[in-house]
N, C-alpha and C positions, 0 to 999 in steps of 0.2 A: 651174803649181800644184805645191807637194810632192808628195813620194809617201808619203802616211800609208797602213800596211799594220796598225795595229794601235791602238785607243779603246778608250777606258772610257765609259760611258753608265750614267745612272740614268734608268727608265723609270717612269713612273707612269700607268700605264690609269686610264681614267675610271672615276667611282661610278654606279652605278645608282641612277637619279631615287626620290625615296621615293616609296610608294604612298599614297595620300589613304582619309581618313577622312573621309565626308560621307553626308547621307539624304534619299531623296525627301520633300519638305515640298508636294508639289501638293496643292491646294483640294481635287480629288476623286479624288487616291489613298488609302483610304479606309487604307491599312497602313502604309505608305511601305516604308519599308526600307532598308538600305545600297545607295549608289551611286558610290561612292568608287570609281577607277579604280589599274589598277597605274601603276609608274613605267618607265620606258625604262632598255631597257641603257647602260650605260655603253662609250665606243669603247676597242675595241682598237688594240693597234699592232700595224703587221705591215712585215717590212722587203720589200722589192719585187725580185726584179732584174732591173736595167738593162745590159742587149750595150754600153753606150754609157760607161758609168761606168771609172775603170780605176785608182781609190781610195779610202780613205775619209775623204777632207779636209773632207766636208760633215758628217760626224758629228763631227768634229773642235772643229767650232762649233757641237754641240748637244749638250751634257752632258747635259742636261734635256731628258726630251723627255715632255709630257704630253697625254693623249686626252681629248678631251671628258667633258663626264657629263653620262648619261642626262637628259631631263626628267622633271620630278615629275607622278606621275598628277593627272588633275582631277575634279570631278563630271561628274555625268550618266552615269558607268562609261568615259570618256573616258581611256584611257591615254594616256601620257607617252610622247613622241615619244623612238627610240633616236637615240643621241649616233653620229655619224659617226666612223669608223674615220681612223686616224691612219696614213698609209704614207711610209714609207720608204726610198727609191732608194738601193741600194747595188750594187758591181761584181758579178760573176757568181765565185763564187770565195770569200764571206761566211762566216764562218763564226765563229756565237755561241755563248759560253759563257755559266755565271756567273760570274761578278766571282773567285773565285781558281782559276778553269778547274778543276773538280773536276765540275762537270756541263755534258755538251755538253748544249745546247738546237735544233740545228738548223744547214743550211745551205743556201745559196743558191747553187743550180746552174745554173738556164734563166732565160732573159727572161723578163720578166713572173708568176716564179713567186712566191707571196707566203708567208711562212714569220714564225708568230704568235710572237711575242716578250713580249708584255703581255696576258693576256687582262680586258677589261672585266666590270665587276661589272655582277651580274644588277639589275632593279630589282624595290623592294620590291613586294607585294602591296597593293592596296587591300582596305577591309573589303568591297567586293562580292566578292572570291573569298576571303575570311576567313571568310563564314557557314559553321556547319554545322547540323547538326539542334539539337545542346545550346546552341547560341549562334548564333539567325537575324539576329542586328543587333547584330556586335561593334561598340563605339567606340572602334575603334584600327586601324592597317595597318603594315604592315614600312616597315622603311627601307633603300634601296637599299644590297647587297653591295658593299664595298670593291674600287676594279680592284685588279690583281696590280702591286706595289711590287717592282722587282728592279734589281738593279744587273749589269750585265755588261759581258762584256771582249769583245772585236768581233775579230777576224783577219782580214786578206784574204790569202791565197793563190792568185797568178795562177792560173786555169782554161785551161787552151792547148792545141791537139792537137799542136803541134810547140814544143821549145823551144831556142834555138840558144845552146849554151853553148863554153866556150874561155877562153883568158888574155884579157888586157886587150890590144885595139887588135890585134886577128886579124883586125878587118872584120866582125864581126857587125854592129853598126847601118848599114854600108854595105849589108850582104846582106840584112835586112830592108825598110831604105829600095826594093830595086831588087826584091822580091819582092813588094812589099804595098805598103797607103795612108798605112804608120807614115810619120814624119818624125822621128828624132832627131838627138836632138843630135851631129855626127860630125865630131872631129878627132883630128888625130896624136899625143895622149899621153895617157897608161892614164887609166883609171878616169873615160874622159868619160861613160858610162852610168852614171848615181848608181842609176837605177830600172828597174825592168820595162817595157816598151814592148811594144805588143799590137798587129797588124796581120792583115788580113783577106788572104790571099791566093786570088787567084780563077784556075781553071784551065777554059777553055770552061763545061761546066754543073758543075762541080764547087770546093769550098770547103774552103779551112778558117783556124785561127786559129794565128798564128803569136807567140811570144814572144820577144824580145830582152833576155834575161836579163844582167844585170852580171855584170863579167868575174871570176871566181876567181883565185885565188894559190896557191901554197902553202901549206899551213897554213891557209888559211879558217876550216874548222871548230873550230879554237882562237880564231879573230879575227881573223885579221891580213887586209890588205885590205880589201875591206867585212865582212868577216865573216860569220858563219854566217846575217846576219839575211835575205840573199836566195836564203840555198840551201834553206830550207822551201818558197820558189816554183817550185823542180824537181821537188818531186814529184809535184805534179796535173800534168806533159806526158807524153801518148802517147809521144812519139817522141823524141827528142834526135838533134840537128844541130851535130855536135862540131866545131868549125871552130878549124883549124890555119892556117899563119903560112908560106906556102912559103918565106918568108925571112929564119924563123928557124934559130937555128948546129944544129940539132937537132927537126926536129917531132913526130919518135916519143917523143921523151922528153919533150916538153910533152904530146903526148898520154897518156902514162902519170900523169903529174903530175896532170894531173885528174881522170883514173880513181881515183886512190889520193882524191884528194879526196871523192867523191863515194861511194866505199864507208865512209870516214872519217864520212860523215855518217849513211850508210844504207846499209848494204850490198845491200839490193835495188835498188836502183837501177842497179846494175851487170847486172842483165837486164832492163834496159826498151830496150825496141828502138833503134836508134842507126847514124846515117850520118854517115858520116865524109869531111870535106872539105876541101878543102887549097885552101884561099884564098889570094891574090893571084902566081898565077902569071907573072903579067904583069911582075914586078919581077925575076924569078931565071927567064925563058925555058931557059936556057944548062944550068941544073943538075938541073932537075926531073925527067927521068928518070931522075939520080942519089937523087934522096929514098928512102929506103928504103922508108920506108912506104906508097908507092907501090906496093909491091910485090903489095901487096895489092890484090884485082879491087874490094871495096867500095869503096874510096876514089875518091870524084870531085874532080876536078881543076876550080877555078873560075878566076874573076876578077869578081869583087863589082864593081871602079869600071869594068871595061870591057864586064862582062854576057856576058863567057863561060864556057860550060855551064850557064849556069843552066835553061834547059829540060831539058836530062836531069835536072838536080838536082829541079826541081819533080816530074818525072811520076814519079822516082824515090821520093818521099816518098806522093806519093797511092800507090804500092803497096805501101809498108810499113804506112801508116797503114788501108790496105784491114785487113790480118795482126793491125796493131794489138793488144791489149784496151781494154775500157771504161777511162778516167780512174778513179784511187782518189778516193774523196770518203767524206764523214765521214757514217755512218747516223743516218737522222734520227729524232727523240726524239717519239714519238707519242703520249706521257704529258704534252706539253708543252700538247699541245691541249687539254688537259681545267682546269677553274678550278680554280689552285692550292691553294683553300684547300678547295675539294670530296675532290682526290685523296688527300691527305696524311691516316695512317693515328690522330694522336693526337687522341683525343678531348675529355682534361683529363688535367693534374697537379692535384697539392696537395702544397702545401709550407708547412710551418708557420715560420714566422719571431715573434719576440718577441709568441706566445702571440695572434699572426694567423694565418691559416688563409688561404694564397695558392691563388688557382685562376688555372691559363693555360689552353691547348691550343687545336691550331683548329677542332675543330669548336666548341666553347665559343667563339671569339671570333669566328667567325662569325654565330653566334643573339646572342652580345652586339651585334655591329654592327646586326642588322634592327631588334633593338628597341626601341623610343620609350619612354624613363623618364620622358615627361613623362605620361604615361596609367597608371593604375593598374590597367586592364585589360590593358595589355600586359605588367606588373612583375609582375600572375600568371599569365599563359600563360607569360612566361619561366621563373618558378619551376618550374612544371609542368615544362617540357622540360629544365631540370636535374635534377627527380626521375626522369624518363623515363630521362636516360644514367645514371642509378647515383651522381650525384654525391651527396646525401644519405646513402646508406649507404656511401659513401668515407667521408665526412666524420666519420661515425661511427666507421668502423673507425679513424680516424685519432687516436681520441680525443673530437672535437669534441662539448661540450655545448649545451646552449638556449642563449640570450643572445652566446658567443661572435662576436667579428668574424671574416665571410669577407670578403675581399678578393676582386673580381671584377675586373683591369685596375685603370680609375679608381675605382669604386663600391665602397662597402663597407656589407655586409649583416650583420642581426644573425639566428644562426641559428635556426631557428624548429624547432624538436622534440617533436610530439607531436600 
């Protein structure tokens, strides 16, 4: 399967079932009255994560992605069953915007955490919770709240506590392969890792998650090689596992070369903690004491296809990784929880066009959506609640005479003064 790290998705939450307009009509209820039920919410989306996942090639094939909607209330004061929620499984590492990344909306960090993406419209009221004292038997009920309509850009960014970076064909996907239950792909010329490889390595009662990140170049961070587009996936790893080439003309100077890479991208990344390893010993026995960089006590000395040192290398990492910090991850947007069209602060514009008088805003196209223009008791409770937000004395200040067209959305009203 590809490695898709980066979709676009348009989401469309369910509506909220409408709420019923109906009245007890029994032989010996001697009043009746309103028994119309509300409607059901409409489903939300929410994306899920799955330890199991390790791309986003399933969103890839789902541009569209739409929730249920609520059912419509019925008589007897019988409400309308909620519309079942929409989930979906994405890698641990998720991370949504909207659509030209100017607002983060959240990310997806632990299995099975679920983080709302779409939230579902409320459903309308029926006329049995519409009485009030001035009006005990309205004939009319709302119509279920629009779900949230959003277009967003999707990221993944491997999640790893250890990430083993180096040039191409240093032996990292060997050294993965012989640490963990990954399997990649592994042979002798550069850039056989296209993608991120995730593997579980397990030490007696102790774990963690290991990444096999594709090999750098020089110059990356301008493009060249795979370019910059898998070095955003070094920066969610605790630890870094820099693995050298014992039988390259020079290791310290490939090790500088990715240093310089890697401050090129981020310069904090140059103190995230880091062991340094000198892979395939086994090729150059004769010189390795000669390696300079040896010289140095951090440096462990491996051999990835023959599986020496790698026990000192594992128990080495569970004690850096003890020292560690928490993984950066992106703060999540707690304003996302709430129904968009609720939090958002505009009430109404008006704008006059060719001697029309335009009304938008969302609290106004909210009470425009509940309301049923096919009932003329609900076309004057709506007027009401445009007199209530101030829109009539706009309309005034704006100019606006008797008779004049207001434009509401689709509908066009003639204004009524006096």
């Amino acid at each position: 399967m590809a490695f898709i790290d980066e979709v676009y998705c348009e989401l469309f939450a369910g509506r909220g079932g409408n709420g019923m307009a109906s009245f007890r009509r029994e032989k010996y209820v001697e009043f009746g009255g309103p028994w119309g039920g509300n409607g059901g919410h409409g489903g939300s989306i929410y994306f899920i994560g799955d330890e199991g996942k390790q791309t986003l090639a399933d969103l890839r094939y789902k541009k569209h992605i739409r929730a249920d909607q609520g059912e419509h209330g019925k008589s007897k004061g019988m409400h309308g069953k909620n519309a079942e929620h929409t989930y979906i499984r994405v890698p641990l590492g998720t991370i949504v915007y909207d659509e030209k990344k100017t607002r983060f909306i959240g990310e997806v960090t632990h299995h099975e955490e679920k983080l709302l993406v779409a939230k579902g419209g409320k459903g309308g009221r029926g006329n049995i919770d519409l009485k009030t004292h001035r009006n005990p038997a309205p004939n009319m009920a709302e119509k279920g709240d629009p779900g949230e309509h959003v277009k967003i850009h999707v990221e993944l960014k491997v999640l790893a506590d250890v990430g083993l970076i180096g040039f191409p064909s240093v032996g990292k996907s060997t050294l993965i392969s012989r640490l963990s239950n990954a399997r990649p792909k592994i042979a002798s010329y550069p850039f056989t890792t296209l993608s991120p490889n995730l593997g579980m390595v397990e030490v007696e009662d102790r774990s963690f998650v290991l990444a096999d990140l594709p090999g750098l170049v020089e110059n990356a961070h301008q493009g060249f090689g795979l370019g910059i587009r898998f070095l955003k996936h070094i920066e969610r790893c605790r630890v870094f596992i820099h693995v050298l080439d014992a039988s390259s003309d020079d290791p310290g100077k490939d090790y500088q070369s990715i240093r310089k890479e890697l401050e090129a991208y981020d310069p904090s990344l140059l103190d995230r903690p880091e062991i340094i390893v000198l892979n395939k010993i086994d090729l150059c026995e004769e010189r390795v004491p000669e390696i300079d960089i040896l010289q140095d006590d951090d440096v462990i000395a491996i051999s990835a296809l023959k599986k020496t040192g790698l026990d000192v290398l594992v128990h080495h990492v569970l004690d850096v990784l003890d020292r560690a910090p928490a993984p950066t991850t992106e703060q999540q947007n707690d304003d996302h929880k709430t129904y968009v069209l609720e939090h958002k602060t505009t009430d109404f514009v008006i704008e006059k066009k060719d001697e029309i008088f335009h009304l938008s805003g969302d609290k106004l196209k909210l009470l425009f959506e509940r309301t049923d223009f096919t009932k003329d008791e609900a076309i004057r409770r709506f007027a009401r609640q445009l007199r209530h937000m101030g829109v009539d004395e706009a309309l005034r200040k704006e100019g606006a005479k008797h008779g004049d067209i207001v434009k509401i959305f689709d509908f066009e009203f003639e204004f009524l003064d006096g």
